[in-house]
GUMARTI-675643 format. One line per 10 residues: number of its first residue (from 1); their letters; for each residue x, y, z of C-alpha. Coordinates in steps of 0.1 Angstrom, whole numbers, padded with zeros to 4 digits. Example, Ala and Ser with C-alpha at 12.3 -4.5 7.8 and 13.67 -1.06 7.14 Angstrom:
<atoms>
1	AS	0123:-0045:0078; 0137:-0011:0071 $
</atoms>
This chain:
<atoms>
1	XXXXXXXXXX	-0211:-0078:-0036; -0223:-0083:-0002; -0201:-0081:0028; -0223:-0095:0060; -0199:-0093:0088; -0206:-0117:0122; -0184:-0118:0152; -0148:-0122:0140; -0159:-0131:0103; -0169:-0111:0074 $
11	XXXXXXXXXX	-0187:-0131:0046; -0188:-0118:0012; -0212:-0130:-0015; -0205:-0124:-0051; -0230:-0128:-0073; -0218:-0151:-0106; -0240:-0173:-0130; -0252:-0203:-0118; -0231:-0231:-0137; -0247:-0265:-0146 $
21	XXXXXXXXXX	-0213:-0286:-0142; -0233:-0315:-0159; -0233:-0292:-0192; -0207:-0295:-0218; -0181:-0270:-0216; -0182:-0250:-0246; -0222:-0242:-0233; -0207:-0228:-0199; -0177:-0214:-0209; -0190:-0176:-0210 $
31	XXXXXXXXXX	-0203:-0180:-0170; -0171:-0200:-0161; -0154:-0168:-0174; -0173:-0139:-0164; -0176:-0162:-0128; -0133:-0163:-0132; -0132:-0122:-0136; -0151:-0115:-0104; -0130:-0140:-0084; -0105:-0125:-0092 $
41	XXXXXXXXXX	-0117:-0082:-0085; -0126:-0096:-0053; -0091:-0110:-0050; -0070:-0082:-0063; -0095:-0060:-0037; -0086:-0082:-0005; -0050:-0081:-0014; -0049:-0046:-0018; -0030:-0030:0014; -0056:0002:0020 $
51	XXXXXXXXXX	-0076:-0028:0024; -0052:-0046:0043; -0048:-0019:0068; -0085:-0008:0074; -0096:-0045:0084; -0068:-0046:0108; -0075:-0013:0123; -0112:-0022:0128; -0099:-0057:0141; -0077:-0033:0168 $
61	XXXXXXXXXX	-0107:-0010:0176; -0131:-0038:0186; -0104:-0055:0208; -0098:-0021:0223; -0136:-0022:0228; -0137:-0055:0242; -0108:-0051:0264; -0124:-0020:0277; -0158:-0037:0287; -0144:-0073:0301 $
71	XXXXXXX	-0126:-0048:0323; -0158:-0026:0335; -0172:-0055:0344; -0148:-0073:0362; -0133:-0040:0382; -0101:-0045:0365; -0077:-0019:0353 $
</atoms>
């Protein structure tokens, strides 16, 4: 897994099988599966509330950080 985070976005690749959807089913099956099981670790991971609770408090810190600078450079207080 890859997490690239960009401005208020955090993209995640997950690496799965590529899956020829032309392909009879019974030949994909196995990807379509394993492909299913890491859905759904990355799912049980985002839903988790540690998880939860350290995006929002890195969320918090760079607003703080924002809020900080917008006001150095206007004078503002």
């Amino acid at each position: 897994m890859i997490v690239r985070p960009i401005k208020s976005l955090a993209f995640v690749n997950v690496q799965t099988p590529a899956i020829n959807h032309l392909l009879d089913f019974d030949t994909v099956k196995d990807h379509i599966i394993e492909s299913l099981h890491v859905l759904e670790r990355l799912r049980v991971f985002a839903m988790d509330e540690s998880v939860r609770r350290l995006i929002l408090a890195a969320i918090q810190i760079s607003l703080d950080y924002f809020v900080r600078q917008i006001k150095t450079e206007t004078g503002a207080r």
